[in-house]
N, C-alpha and C positions, 0 to 999 in steps of 0.2 A: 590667364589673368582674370578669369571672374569673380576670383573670390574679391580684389580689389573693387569690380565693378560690383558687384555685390554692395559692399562695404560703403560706396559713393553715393547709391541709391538710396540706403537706407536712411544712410546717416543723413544727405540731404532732407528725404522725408519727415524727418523725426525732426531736424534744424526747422524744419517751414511749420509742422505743428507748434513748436515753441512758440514761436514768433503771432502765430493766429490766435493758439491760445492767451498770449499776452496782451494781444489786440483787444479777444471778447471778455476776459472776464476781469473784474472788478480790480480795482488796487488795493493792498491792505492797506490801515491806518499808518498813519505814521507816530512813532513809540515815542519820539520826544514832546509833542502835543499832547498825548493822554495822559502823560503822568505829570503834567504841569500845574494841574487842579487839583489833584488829591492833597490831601493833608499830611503833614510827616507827622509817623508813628514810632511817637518811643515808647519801649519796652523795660520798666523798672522791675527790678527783682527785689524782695524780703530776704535773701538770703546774702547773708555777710561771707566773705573773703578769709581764709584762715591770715592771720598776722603775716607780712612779709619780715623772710629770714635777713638778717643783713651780717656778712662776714666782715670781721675786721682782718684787713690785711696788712695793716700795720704795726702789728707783733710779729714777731720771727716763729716762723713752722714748730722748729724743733730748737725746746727750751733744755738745757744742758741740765745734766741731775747734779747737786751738791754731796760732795761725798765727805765724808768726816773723815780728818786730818790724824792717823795714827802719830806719827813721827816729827809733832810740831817740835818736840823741845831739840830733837838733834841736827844738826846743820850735817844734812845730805851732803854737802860736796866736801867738807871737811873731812868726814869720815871717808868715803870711796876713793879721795887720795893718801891718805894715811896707809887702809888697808891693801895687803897683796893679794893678788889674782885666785889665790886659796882661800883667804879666809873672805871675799867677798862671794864666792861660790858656795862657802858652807853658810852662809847669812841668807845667800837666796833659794837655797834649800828647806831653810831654816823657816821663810816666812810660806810655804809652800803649806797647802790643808791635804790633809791625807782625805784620799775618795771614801764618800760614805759604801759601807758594802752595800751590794745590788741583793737583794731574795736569789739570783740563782749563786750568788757567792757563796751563800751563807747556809745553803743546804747543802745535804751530802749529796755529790753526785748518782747516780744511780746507775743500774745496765743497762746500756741500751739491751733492747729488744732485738730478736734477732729478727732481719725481713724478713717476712713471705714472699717469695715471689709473685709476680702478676699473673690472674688467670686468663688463661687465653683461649679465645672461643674462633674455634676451626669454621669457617666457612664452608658448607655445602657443597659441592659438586653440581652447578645445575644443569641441565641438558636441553638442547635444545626443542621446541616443543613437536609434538609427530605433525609434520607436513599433512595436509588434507588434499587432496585432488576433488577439485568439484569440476562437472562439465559447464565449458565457458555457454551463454542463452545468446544467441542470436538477438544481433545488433534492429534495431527500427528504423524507418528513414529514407532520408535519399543517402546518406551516407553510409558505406560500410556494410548496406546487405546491396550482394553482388552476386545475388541468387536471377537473373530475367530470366 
């Protein structure tokens, strides 16, 4: 157990310096007296503030698009019970827009090209490097020369 006693001595010592030192030297000021006389410093700037944003959030996000009204004069549901399952299939065919052609529609296909295969690069052979024998130098010391 000396490291404990160790550890009791020291720290006692270093405890009873605190305590002496706090005896001989000086007390600092105390920081709520010294700043009771100075004077408050305000700081005005020349520089203006960019305008503050202000969001109205009392409109709705997403405002719905007005679409124009193809088929005001015919009464939709008069017609769709009139008509049979046929001829309302040819009507929604009917209002259907053919796709505009794409550039590769509208060229003539070509040939493809035939691959080349990928070149392939053979790796080396490498070998391992020639061994050296060098003679081992005798060791220095108390260690390991066991020459007396």
């Amino acid at each position: 157990m000396p490291v404990v006693r160790y550890f009791f001595f020291v720290g006692g010592a270093l405890l009873a310096l605190l305590f002496i030192s706090n005896a001989y030297l000086p007390k600092p000021p105390d920081v709520a007296t010294a700043g009771a006389d100075l004077p408050v410093i305000r700081i005005h700037s020349d520089r203006k503030w960019p305008e503050r944003v202000v969001f109205d959030t009392s409109r709705p996000t997403i405002v719905p698009m007005q679409t124009a009204n193809t088929g005001a004069g015919v009464p939709a549901a008069a017609t769709v019970a009139d008509l049979s399952a046929k001829a309302r299939l040819g009507q929604a065919f009917a209002q259907l827009q053919p796709p505009a052609p794409t550039q590769a529609q509208t060229s003539v296909p070509a040939k493809p090209e035939p691959k080349l295969p990928p070149k392939r690069k053979v790796a080396k052979r490498r070998t391992a490097p020639p061994v050296m024998l060098v003679a081992q130098q005798p060791q220095f010391g108390f260690f390991g020369n066991n020459t007396w």
